[in-house]
DOLUMPA-326890 format. One line per field, with one value per residue (C-alpha): residue number from 1; residue in three letters; x, y, z. Coordinates in Angstrom, 1 decimal. Layout:
<rs>
resi	[NUM:...];
resn	[ALA:...];
east	[X:...];
north	[Y:...];
up	[Z:...];
</rs>
This chain:
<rs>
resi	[1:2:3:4:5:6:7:8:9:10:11:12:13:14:15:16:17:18:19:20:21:22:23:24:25:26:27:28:29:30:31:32:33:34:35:36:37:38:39:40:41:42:43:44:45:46:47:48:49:50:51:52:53:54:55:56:57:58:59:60:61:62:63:64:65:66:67:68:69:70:71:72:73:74:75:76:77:78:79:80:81:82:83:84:85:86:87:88:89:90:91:92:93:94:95:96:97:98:99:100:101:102:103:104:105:106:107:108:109:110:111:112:113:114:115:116:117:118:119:120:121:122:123:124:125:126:127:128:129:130:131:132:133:134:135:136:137:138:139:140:141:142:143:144:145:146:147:148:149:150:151:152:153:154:155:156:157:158:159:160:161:162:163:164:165:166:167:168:169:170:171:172:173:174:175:176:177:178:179:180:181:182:183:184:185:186:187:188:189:190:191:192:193:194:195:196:197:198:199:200:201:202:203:204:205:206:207:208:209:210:211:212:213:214:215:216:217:218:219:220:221:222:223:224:225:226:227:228:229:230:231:232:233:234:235:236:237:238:239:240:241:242:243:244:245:246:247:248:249:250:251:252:253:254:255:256:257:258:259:260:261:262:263:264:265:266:267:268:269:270:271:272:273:274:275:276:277:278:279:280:281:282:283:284:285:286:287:288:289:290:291:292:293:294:295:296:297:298:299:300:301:302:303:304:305:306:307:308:309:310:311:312:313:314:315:316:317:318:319:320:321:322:323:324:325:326:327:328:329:330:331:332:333:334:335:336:337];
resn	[UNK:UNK:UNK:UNK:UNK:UNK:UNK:UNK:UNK:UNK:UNK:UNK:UNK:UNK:UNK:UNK:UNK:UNK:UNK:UNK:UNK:UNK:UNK:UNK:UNK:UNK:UNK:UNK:UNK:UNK:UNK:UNK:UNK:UNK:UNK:UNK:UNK:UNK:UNK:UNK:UNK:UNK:UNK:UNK:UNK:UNK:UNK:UNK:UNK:UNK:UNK:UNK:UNK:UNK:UNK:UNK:UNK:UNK:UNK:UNK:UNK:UNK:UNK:UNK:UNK:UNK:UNK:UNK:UNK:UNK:UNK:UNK:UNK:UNK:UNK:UNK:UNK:UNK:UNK:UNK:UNK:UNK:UNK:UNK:UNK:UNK:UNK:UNK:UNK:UNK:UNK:UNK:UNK:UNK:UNK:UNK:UNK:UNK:UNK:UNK:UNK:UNK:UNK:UNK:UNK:UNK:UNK:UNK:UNK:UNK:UNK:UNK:UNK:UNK:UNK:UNK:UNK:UNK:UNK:UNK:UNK:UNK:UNK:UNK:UNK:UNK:UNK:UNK:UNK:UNK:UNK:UNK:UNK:UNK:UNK:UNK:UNK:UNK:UNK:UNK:UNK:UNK:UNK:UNK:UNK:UNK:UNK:UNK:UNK:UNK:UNK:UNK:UNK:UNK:UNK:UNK:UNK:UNK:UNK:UNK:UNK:UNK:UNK:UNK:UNK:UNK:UNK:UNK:UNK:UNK:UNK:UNK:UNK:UNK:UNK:UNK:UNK:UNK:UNK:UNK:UNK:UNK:UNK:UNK:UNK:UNK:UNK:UNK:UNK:UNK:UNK:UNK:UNK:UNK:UNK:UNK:UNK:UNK:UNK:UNK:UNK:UNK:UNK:UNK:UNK:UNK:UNK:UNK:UNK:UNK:UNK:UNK:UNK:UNK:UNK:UNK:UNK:UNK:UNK:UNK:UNK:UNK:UNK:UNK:UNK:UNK:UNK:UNK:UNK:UNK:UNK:UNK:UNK:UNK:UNK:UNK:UNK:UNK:UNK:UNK:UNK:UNK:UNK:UNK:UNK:UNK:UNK:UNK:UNK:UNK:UNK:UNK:UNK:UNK:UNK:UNK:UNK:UNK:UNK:UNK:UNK:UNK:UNK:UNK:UNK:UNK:UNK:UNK:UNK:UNK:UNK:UNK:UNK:UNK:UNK:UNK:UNK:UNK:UNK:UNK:UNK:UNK:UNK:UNK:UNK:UNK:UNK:UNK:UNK:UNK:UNK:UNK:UNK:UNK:UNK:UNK:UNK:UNK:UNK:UNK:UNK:UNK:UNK:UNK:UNK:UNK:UNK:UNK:UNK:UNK:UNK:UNK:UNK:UNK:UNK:UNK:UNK:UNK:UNK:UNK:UNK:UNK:UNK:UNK:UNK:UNK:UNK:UNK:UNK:UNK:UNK:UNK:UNK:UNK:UNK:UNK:UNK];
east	[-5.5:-2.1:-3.7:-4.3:-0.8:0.5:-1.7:-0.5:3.3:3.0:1.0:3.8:6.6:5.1:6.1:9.4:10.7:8.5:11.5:13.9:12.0:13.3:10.7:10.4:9.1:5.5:4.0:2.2:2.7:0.8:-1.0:1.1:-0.8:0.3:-0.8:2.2:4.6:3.2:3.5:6.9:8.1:6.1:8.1:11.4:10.1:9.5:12.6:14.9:14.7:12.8:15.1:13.5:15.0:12.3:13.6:11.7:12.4:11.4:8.9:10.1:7.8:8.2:12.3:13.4:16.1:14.8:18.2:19.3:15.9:15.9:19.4:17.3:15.2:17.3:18.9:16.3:14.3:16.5:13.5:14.4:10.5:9.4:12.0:11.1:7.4:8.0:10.8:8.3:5.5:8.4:9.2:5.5:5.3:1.6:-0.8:-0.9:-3.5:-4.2:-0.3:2.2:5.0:8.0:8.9:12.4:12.5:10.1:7.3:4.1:1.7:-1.5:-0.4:-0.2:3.2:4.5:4.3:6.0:8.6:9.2:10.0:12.6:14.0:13.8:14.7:17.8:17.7:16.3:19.2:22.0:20.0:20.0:23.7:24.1:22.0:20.0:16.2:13.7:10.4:9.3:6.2:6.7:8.8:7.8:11.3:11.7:14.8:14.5:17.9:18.7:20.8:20.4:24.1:23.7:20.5:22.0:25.2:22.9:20.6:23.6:25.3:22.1:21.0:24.2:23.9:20.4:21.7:24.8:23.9:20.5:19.8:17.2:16.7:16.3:14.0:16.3:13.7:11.4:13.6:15.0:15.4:12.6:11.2:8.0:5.8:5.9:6.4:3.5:3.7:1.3:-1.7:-0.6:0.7:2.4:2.4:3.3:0.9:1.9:0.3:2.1:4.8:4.7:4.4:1.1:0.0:-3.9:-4.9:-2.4:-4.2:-4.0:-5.8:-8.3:-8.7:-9.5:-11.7:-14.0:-13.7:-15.2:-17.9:-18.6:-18.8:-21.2:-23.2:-23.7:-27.3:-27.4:-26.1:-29.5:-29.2:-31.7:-30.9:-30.8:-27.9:-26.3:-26.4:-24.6:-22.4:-21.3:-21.5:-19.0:-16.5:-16.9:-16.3:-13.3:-11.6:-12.3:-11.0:-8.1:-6.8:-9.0:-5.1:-4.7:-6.4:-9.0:-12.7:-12.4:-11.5:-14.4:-17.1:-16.5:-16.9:-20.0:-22.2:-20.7:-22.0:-25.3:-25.8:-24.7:-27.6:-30.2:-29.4:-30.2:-33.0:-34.9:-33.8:-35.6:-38.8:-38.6:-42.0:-42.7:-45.7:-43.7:-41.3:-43.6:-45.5:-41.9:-40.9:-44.4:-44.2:-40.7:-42.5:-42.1:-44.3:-46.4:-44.0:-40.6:-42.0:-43.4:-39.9:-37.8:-40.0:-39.7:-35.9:-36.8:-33.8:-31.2:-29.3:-26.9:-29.7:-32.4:-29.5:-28.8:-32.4:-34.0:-36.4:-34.0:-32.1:-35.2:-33.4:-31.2:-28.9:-31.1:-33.0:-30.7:-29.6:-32.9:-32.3:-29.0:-26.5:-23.4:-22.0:-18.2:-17.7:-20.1:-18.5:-15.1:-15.7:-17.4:-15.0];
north	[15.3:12.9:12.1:15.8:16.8:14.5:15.0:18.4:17.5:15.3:18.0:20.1:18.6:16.9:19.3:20.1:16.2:15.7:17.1:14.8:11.6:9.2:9.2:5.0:5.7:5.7:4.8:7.4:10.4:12.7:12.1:8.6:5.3:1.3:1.2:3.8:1.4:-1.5:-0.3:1.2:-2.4:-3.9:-1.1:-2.9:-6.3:-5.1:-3.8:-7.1:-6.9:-10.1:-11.4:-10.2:-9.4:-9.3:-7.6:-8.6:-6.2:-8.4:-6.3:-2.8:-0.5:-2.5:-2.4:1.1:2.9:5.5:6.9:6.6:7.7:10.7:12.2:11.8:14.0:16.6:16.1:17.5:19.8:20.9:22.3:21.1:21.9:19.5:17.2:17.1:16.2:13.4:11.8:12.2:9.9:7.5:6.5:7.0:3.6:0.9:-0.5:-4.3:-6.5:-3.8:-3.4:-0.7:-1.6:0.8:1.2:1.8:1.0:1.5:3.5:4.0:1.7:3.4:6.7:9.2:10.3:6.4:6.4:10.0:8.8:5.3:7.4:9.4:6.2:4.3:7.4:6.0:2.7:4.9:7.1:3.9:1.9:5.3:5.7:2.0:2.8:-0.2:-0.5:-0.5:0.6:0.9:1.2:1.8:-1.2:-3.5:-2.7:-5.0:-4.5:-5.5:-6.9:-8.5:-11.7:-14.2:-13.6:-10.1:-10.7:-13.1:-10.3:-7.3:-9.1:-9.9:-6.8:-4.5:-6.8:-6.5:-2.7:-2.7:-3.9:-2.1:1.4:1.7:-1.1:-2.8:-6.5:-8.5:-11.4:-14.0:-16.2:-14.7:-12.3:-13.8:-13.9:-14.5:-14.3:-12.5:-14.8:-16.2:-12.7:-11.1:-7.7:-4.9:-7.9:-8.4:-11.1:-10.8:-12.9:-12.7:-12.8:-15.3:-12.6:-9.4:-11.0:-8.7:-8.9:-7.9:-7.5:-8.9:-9.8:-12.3:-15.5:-15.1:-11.6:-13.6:-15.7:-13.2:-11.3:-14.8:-15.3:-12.0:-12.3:-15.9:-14.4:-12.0:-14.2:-17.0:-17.7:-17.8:-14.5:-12.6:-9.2:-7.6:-8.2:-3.7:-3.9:-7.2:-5.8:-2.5:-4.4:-6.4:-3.5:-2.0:-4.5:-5.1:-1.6:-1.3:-4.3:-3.7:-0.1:-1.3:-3.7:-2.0:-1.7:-5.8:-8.6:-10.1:-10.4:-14.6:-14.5:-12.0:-13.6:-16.6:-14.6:-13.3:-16.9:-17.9:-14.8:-15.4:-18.5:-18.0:-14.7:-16.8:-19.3:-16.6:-15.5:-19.2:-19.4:-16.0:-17.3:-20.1:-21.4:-23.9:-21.7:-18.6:-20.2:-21.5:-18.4:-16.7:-18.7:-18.5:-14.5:-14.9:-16.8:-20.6:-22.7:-25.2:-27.7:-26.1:-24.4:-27.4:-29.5:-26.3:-26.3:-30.1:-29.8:-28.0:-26.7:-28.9:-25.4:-26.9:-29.5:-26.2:-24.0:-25.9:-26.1:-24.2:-22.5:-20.8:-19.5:-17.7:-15.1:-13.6:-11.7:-8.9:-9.4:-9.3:-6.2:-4.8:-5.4:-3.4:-5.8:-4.9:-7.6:-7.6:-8.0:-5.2:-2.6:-3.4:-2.9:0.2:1.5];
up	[18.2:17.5:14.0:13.3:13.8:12.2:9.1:9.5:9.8:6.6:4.3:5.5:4.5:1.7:-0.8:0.7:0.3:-3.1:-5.5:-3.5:-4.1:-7.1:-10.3:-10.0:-6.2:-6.8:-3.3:-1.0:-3.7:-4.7:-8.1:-8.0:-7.7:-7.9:-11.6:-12.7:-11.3:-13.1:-16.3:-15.3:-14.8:-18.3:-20.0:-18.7:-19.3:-23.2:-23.2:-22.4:-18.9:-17.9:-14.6:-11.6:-8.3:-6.4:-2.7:0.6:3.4:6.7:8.5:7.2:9.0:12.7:12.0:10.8:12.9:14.6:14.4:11.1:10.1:12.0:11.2:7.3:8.7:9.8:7.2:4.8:7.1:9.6:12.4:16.1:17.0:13.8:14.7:18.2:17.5:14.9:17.5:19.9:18.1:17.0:20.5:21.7:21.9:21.6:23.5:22.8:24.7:26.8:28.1:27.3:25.0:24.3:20.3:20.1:16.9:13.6:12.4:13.9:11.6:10.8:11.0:9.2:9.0:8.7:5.0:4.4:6.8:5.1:2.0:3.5:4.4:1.4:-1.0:0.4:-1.9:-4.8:-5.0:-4.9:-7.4:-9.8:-8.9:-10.4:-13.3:-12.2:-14.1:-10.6:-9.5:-5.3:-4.3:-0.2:0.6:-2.3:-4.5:-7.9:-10.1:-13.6:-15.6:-18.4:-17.4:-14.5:-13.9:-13.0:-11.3:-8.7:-8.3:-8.3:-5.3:-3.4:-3.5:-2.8:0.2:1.7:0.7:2.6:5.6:6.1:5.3:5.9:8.9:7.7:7.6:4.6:4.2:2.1:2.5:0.4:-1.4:-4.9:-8.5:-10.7:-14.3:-15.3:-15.7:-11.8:-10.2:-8.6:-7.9:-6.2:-6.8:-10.2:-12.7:-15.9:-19.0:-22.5:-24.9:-28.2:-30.8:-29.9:-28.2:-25.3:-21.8:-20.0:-16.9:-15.5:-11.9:-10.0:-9.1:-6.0:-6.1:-8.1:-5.1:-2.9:-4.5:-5.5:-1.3:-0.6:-3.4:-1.5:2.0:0.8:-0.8:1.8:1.8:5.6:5.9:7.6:5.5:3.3:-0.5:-1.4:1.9:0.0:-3.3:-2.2:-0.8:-3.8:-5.9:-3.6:-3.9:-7.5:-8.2:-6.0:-7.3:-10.5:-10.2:-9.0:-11.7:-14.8:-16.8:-16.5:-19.0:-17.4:-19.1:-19.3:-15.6:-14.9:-16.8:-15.0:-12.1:-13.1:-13.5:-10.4:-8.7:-10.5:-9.6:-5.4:-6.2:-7.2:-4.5:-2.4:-3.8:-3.4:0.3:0.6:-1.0:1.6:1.5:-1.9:-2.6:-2.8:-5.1:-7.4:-7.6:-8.4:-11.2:-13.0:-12.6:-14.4:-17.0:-16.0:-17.3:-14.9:-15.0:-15.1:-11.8:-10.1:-11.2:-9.5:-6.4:-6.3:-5.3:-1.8:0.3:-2.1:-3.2:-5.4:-7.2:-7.6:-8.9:-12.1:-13.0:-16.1:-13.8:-11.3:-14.3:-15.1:-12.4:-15.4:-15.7:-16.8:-14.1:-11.3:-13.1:-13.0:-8.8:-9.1:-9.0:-11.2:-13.4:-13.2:-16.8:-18.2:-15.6:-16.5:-20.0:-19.5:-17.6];
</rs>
């Protein structure tokens, strides 16, 4: 019922806060997506603007003032029954470990008002950084300004975290927030680099997304994972698909095709663990056309995974083949895409 009205309050207000909200906001809008604001901030880079102030806001959604966001509110809407309900789930408080805690500050995470109501807040920064004439793009709470000197960098992070603080009441990570260049920024799961033909900067898949995704590809492929292969397969495809989706704009067909005969090669792993017995591996490999002896040399490796994976035989499981089974390969989908 709580999620409902809230959903309601949201799709409500939505397009009475929309014409308010700064064009270089591009998280939680309609027909707005992560992607926008990437090539928002490659346009800056290609313009000169290659010093990165890269703003942390320590735990944004657990640390907004209820207050100050509220008197936003009224600010823009001006409905003491609206009000009243969106107060009310601000200070409804969580459960945590099964005990009642009060929330007398922040947003509730998870819901669905929290990322409406995070952009009241933050319209807030939008509309100084305009008034500054400052090159930015925010996407919820991830904020980066773009400028052309480390000199104004250092004075422009300074002077808008102090500005963050004071007027708005948030807290600042200054740990983690700092100046940076292009090339070691990661923003929204993405890296940027400049590529020696064209001389321009581009964005592809931050390492660290890279990461990820190869751990999620592993998990779903461990070989003692008791699944049946059409339930693995969907799986895979799933992620793949999502991923990819996800960072289709950035260069990345040399990271994907390594990707790919990694994923192969974990499949086909999977595949001989399945056959278990040595007679149902030998008869496997001579249906895929083995002859005698590449068969009998692949079955002679038993239950040595990594050994049997690297033989001719097992790589008798090709690509064509697996594709036959429905599995995707990352690097076909993303350049049909």
């Amino acid at each position: 019922m709580d999620r409902i009205i809230e959903q309601a309050i949201a799709q409500r207000l939505t397009p009475i806060v929309e014409p308010l909200f700064s064009d270089y906001s591009y998280g939680f809008r309609p027909k707005r997506k992560a992607q926008q604001a990437v090539i928002k901030l490659l346009e800056y880079l290609n313009d000169g603007y290659t010093y990165i102030v890269d703003i942390d806001l320590e735990k944004f959604f657990d640390n907004v003032p209820q207050d100050k966001l509220m008197y936003l509110v009224h600010g823009i809407i001006d409905d003491g029954d609206t009000e009243s309900l969106i107060h009310k789930y601000l200070k409804a408080g969580v459960m945590v470990q099964g005990k009642y805690e009060a929330t007398e500050k922040g947003t509730p995470q998870g819901g669905n008002l929290s990322p409406l109501l995070s952009n009241i807040m933050l319209n807030e920064l939008d509309k100084e950084l305009e008034a500054r004439g400052l090159h930015f793009v925010r996407y919820a709470d991830d904020c980066v300004i773009a400028v052309g000197s480390s000199a104004a960098a250092n004075r422009v992070m300074h002077t808008v975290t102090k500005w963050i603080e004071k007027k708005l009441g948030l807290k600042v990570n200054m740990t983690k927030t700092k100046v940076t260049r292009p090339s070691n920024l990661k923003y929204l799961g993405f890296g940027f680099w400049k590529d020696s033909k064209d001389g321009q900067w581009k964005a592809r898949p931050h390492q660290d997304s890279v990461a990820r995704f190869k751990r999620k590809l592993k998990n779903l492929t461990d070989r003692s994972w008791s699944i049946s292969m059409d339930d693995r397969i969907e799986k895979l495809n799933a992620v793949i698909r999502g991923w990819i989706n996800y960072y289709r704009m950035g260069n990345m067909k040399g990271a994907l095709t390594r990707i790919d005969e990694h994923l192969r090669t974990r499949m086909r792993i999977v595949i001989w663990k399945q056959w278990k017995k040595s007679e149902k591996r030998y008869w496997g490999l001579r249906k895929l056309g083995a002859p005698e002896w590449m068969a009998k040399q692949s079955v002679g490796f038993g239950d040595h995974y990594q050994a049997v994976a690297k033989t001719t035989g097992l790589h008798l499981i090709s690509k064509e083949i697996l594709a036959r089974r429905g599995l995707l390969s990352c690097v076909d989908y993303y350049l049909l895409g």
